[in-house]
N, C-alpha and C positions, 0 to 999 in steps of 0.2 A: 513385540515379539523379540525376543533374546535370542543374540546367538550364544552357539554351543562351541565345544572345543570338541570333541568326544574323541579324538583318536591323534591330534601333535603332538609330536614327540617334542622335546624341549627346542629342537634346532629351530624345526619347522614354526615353531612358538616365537623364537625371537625373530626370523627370518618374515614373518607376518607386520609385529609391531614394530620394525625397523622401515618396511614397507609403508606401512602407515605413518610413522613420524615424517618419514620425504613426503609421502601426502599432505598434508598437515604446512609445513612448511618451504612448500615447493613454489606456493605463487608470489612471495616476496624475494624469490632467487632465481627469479629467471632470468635469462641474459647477464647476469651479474656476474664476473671473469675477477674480480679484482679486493685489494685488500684495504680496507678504508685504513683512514688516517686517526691515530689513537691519540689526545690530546695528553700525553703522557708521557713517563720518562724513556717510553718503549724504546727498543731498539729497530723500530721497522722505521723505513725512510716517509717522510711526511710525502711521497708521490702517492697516491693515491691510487693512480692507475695501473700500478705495478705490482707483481703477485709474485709474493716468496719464495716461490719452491723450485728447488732444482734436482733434477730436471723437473721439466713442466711437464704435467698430466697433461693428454691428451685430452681429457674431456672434464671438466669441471663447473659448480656453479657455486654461489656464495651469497650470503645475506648480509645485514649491517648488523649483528651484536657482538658483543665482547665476553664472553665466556669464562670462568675463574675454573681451573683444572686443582681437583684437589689433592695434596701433596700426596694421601692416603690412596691415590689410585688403585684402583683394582682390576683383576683380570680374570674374566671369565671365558673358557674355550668351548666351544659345543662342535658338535658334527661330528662324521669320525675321524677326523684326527685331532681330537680334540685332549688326544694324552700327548700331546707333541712337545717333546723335551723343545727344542728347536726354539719353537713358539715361545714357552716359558722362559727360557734363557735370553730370549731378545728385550722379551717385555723388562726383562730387571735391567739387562744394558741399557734402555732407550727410557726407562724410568730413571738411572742415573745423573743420564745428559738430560734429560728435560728440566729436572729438577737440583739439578749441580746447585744452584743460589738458594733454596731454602731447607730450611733449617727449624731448631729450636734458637731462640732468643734469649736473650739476658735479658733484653726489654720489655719481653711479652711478644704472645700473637694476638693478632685479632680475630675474632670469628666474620669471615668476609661473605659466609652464606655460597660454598664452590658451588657450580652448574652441572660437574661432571665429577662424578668420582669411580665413575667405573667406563671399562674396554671389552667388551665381549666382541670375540675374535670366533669365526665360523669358517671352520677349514674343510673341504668337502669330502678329501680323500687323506687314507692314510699313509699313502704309499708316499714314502721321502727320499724315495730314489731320485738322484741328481745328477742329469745328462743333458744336453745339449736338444733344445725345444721344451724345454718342462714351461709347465703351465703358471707362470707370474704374474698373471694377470689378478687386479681386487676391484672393489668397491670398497669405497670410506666413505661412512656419515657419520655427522658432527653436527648434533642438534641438542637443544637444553631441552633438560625433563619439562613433560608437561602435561596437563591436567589429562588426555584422552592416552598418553602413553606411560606404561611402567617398563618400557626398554631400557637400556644400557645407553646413555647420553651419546659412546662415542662405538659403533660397530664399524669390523671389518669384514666383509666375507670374501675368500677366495676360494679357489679350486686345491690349490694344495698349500702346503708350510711354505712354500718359497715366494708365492704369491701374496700370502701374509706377511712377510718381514716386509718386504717392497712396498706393503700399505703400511705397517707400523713405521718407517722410515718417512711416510707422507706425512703420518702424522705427527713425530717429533720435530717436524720442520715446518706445521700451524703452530706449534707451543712455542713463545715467546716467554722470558723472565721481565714482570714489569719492575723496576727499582723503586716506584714511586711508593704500590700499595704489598711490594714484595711477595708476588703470586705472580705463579704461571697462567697466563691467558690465551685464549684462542679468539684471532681477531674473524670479520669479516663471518662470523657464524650464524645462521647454518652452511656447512660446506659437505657438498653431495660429489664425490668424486669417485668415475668411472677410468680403469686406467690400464694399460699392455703396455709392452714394450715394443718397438718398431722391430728391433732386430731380434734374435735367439743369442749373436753372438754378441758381448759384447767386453773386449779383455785387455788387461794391460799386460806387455811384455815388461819382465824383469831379470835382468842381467846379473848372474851371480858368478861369474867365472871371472870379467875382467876385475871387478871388487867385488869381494867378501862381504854377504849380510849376513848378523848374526839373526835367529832365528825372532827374536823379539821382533827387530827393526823391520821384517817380513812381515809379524801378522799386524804389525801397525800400520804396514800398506795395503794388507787386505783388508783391516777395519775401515781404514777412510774408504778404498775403494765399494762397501757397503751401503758409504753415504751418499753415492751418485749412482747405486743399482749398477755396477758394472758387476760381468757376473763371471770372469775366466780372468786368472791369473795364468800368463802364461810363461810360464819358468822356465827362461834359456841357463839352463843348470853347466852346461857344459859348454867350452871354448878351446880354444887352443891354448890361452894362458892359463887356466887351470882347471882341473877335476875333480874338484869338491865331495863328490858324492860318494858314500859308501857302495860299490855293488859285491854282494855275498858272495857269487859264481868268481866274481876274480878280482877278488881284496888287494889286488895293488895300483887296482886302477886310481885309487885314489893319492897315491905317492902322487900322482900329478899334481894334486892339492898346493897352494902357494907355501901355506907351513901347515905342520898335523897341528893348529888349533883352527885352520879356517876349511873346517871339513863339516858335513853334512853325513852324520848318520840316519839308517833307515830310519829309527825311530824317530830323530827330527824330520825325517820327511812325512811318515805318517801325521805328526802334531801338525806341521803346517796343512796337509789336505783336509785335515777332520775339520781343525780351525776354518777353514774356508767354509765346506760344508754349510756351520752352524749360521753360517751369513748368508748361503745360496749360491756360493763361488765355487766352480769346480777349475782344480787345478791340471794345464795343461801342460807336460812336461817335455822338454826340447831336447836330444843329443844333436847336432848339428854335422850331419856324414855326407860326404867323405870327406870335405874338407874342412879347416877347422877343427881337427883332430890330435894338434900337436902333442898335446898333454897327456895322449893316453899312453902314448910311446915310452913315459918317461918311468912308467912303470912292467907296462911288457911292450921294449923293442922291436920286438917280429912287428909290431902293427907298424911303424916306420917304412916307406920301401928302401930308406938308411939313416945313416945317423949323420948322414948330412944333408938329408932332402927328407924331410920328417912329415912334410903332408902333401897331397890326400892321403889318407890311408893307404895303405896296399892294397891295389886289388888283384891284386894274382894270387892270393891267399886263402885259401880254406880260414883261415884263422882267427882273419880278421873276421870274416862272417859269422864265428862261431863265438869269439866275444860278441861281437852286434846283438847276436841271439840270448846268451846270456844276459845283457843289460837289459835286453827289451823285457828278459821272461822276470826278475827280478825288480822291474820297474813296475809292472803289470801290476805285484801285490801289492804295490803301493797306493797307484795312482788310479781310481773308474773310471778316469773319465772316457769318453768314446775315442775321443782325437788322440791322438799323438801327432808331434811334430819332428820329421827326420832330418830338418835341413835343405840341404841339397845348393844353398846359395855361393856365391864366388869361389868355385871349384877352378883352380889354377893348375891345369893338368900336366905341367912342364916337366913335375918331378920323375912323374910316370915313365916319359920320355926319354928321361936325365939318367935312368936307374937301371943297368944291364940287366937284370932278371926279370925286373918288369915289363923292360923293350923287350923282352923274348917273348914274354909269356902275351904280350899283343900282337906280337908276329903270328905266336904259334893259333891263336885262335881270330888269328885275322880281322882285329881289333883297331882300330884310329884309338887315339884319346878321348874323344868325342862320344866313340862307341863305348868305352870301355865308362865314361862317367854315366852314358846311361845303366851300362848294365850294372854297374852300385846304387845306383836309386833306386832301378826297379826291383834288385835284388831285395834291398834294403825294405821294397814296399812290402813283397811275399811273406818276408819276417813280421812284420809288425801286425797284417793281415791274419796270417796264422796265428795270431794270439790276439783275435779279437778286436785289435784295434785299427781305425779308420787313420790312415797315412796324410799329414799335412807335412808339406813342401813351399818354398820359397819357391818364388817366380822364375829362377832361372831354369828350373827344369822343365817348366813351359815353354818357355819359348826357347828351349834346344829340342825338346822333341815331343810336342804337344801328344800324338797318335797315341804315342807309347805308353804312359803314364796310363796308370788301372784305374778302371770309371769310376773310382770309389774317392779319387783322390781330391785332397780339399788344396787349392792353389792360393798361394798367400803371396800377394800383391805390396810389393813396396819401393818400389825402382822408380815408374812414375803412376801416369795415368792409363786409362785406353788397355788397362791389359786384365780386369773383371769382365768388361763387355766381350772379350775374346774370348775366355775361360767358361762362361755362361752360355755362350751360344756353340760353345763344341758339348754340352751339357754335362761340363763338370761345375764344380763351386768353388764359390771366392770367398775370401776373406780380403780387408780392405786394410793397408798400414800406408798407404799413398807416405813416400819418406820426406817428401815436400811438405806436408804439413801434418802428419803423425808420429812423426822422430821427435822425441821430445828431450833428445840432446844436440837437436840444433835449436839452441837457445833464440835465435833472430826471428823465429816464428811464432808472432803477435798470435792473441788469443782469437781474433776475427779471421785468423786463416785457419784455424784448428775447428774452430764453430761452422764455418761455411762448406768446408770439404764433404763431399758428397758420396756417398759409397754409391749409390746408383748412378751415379753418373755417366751419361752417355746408353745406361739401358732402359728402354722402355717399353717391350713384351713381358709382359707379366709373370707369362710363366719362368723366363728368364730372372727377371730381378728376385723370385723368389728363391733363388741358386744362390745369390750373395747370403752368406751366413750373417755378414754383420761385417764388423772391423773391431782393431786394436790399435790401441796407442803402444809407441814402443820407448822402452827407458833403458837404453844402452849405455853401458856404466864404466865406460873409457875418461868421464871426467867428473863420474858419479860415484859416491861411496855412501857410509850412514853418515856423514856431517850433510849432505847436504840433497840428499834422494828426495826426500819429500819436496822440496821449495822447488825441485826440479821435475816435479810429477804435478802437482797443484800449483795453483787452480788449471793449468791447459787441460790437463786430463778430463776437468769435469765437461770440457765445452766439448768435448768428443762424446763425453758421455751423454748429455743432452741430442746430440744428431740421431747417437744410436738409440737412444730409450722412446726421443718423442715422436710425432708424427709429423710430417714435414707441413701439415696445413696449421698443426698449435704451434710449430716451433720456425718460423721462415728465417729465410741470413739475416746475420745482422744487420747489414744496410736497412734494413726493411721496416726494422722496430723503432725508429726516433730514440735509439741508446737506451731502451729499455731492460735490452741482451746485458748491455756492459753494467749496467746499474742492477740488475740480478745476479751477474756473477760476482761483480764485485763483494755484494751484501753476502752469497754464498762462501766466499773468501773469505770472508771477515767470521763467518758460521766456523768452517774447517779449523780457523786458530781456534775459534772459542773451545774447540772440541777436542784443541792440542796437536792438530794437524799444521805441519811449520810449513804454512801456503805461503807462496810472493804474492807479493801486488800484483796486480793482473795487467796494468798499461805498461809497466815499465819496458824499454823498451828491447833487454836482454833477458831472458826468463832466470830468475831463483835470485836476481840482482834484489840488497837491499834499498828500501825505500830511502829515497835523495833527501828528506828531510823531516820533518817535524810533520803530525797532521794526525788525524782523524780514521782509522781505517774505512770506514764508510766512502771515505773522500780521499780518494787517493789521487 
């Protein structure tokens, strides 16, 4: 008796014999976590027990073959989002990197007989809106053609585009370059991999006010940041040392700028959100109020309470609230993301005090200093609310007036620990930058403090921990510029990014794994330069320091 098809549409079509090929080759992969050792000029470490990818899938299995991927790769997208620019654009980057070493020959090719030559990618939805909780979640299989199946060698399905990249990114990190037979192989095949991210958030701060990025040097830290699934860049665009950005409503904000060549027009800011976009990054953008505002002064004075006490802001000012509002409504067409970030951290209220118009104008509304910094956060939040967007705040507004703060408010933790678990249980959310080991310009923090740091830490109500958004690592650029950002973002960056992506039962502290963590990252280190990303050594015992001597990148 023959079965029929009479009514699958093509998804459903492959979505069946993809089904089938894990059937198929499901009983010689069970319990199997790991990547055999390739008797070859491979670049994988001859440990056997140890499994490539970072971060690590939650859930994974694998078999013993060796796979040839053919240079000619192809890509087929089905479901409906299956016209996703997004998709297509990735697949030509991530064919790039796989296949960077082959070529045509002077000498000849040989015909090696490939296992795979094609990637059919199954997107479920079309909608490529990009907010905070989208759905990243895939399935990757990676099975040789065979006699019961005429599927696509290597399938990804996921629920949307953003989901896809995060499995195309799984899988340019099974492709290995062999030197010996000069082809891309896929070890340890068939590999059946089911996979999410632990957190929704998971973002690196970028400091552009104390040094100047030119806009390149930017989307070069959102591409690496691609490579470890981190998914918010979050752009402290503005400082008190300077003003970079173009805003329309009042074009002299940017006189604050160090010089008019290290400024940031709209249109540069648009390139870098879309740029992120096409990776699954949405960009999170920072004005830092009220204090830390020196530089906006330098262009309209009134925002000074003088020109000898130049920050916090004024707050006795219509003025200054009306620039705020300006910048916010002029940032808005920039930036979708939900979040914005207002600041609110190390508010030195002295000037206030120091400033006879503004000691009046606290008198006259019966105002402490105290009071008066809350009423510019909260202020500050109304605005940002009014235009759609969800208000984040540093820690110090918390704990000066927890009550106060609007329930919408996301509280960004980096002072120490113990102050998520506070935040969670008055039932607002946390973001996690613990500054002990997520600063990733205090150079003295080894990479096994960066990988152990726990964002749950100390909660264990459930409903609670789901309040923590995630965390970020932060790259504050007081001894940071483009000579040397990357080697001072890489490799720590990715150990944070493995806490946030994986699940605490695939991924335990380091102490846990017999130096299996350090021999992953390290090999992931050595991946990021192959990729042009200028990563340090990962033990050394100063981060972004050059390697002490002669050696092996493998073996550092």
């Amino acid at each position: 008796m023959s079965t029929k098809f009479p009514s699958l549409n093509p998804s459903q079509l492959l979505l069946f014999f993809t089904l089938l090929s894990v059937f198929l080759y499901l009983p010689p992969i069970i319990n199997s976590r790991t990547i055999r050792t390739v008797d070859s000029s491979s670049h994988f470490s001859d440990d056997s027990s140890v499994t490539y990818l970072w971060p690590l899938p939650s859930e994974f299995t694998s078999g013993n073959e060796t796979l040839l991927v053919d240079p000619s790769l192809s890509l087929s997208l089905f479901g409906n989002g299956g016209n996703s620019v997004i998709v297509r654009e990735a697949f030509e980057r991530y064919r790039t990197i796989i296949f960077k070493h082959v070529g045509s020959s002077k000498f000849g090719t040989r015909d090696l007989g490939y296992d795979i030559g094609k990637l059919s990618v199954i997107v479920h939805s079309d909608d490529e809106e990009l907010q905070l909780g989208v759905d990243e979640s895939y399935t990757l299989l990676v099975a040789k053609n065979h006699a019961l199946s005429i599927v696509g060698e290597v399938t990804i399905e996921a629920n949307t585009v953003y989901g896809a990249l995060r499995g195309l990114e799984t899988f340019s990190q099974l492709c290995g370059f062999d030197y010996g037979t000069k082809s891309v192989q896929i070890y340890k095949a068939p590999w059946f991999i089911k996979d999410k991210p632990r957190f929704a958030f998971r973002g690196l701060l970028l400091d552009t006010s104390r040094h100047y990025y030119p806009i390149d040097i930017i989307k070069q830290i959102i591409e690496s940041m691609s490579y470890v699934k981190l998914n918010v860049l979050h752009w402290h665009i503005i400082d008190e040392e300077s003003f970079p950005l173009e805003v329309p409503a009042y074009p002299k904000l940017w006189k604050g700028s160090y010089t008019k060549w290290e400024r940031y027009t709209v249109e540069d800011a648009y390139e870098i959100v879309n740029f992120a976009k096409m990776r699954g990054i949405n960009v999170m953008a920072e004005i830092d109020v009220p204090g830390h505002g020196e530089s906006w002064g330098i262009g309209y004075p009134d925002l000074w309470p003088s020109t000898s006490c130049k920050e916090p802001l004024d707050v006795s000012k219509n003025f200054t609230f009306e620039v705020l509002s300006g910048i916010l409504q002029d940032m808005r067409e920039i930036f979708p993301f939900e979040l914005f970030h207002l600041g609110g951290d190390e508010v030195n209220t002295d000037c206030w005090n120091n400033t006879p118009h503004v000691k009046q104008w606290l008198k006259e509304n019966n105002m402490t200093t105290k009071d008066a910094y809350q009423y510019f956060v909260l202020r500050a939040q109304e605005i940002a609310i009014s235009k759609n967007w969800t208000p984040v705040n540093w820690e110090e507004t918390f704990n000066t007036f927890p009550e106060k703060l609007n329930p919408r408010t996301v509280v960004h933790n980096w002072l120490g620990g113990g102050v998520c678990p506070k935040v969670v249980e008055q039932g607002l959310r946390c973001i996690y930058s613990n500054q002990g080991f997520w600063y990733l310009d205090h150079l003295d923090v080894q990479w096994e403090g960066v990988y152990d740091a726990e964002p749950l830490e100390g909660i264990t109500d459930a409903a609670e921990q789901t309040r923590v958004l995630g965390g970020e690592v932060c790259l504050w650029s007081e001894t940071a510029d483009p000579s040397n950002v990357q080697q001072t973002i890489w490799p720590r960056a990715a150990a944070a990014a493995e806490r946030l992506w994986t699940s605490k039962e695939a991924a335990p502290r380091s102490n846990t794994t017999g130096g299996m963590t350090l021999t992953r990252l390290e090999y992931f280190r050595c991946l990021l330069t192959r990729r042009g990303v200028q990563a340090s050594p990962v033990t050394n015992f100063y981060a972004r320091s050059p390697p002490i001597g002669p050696g092996s990148c493998y073996a550092q």
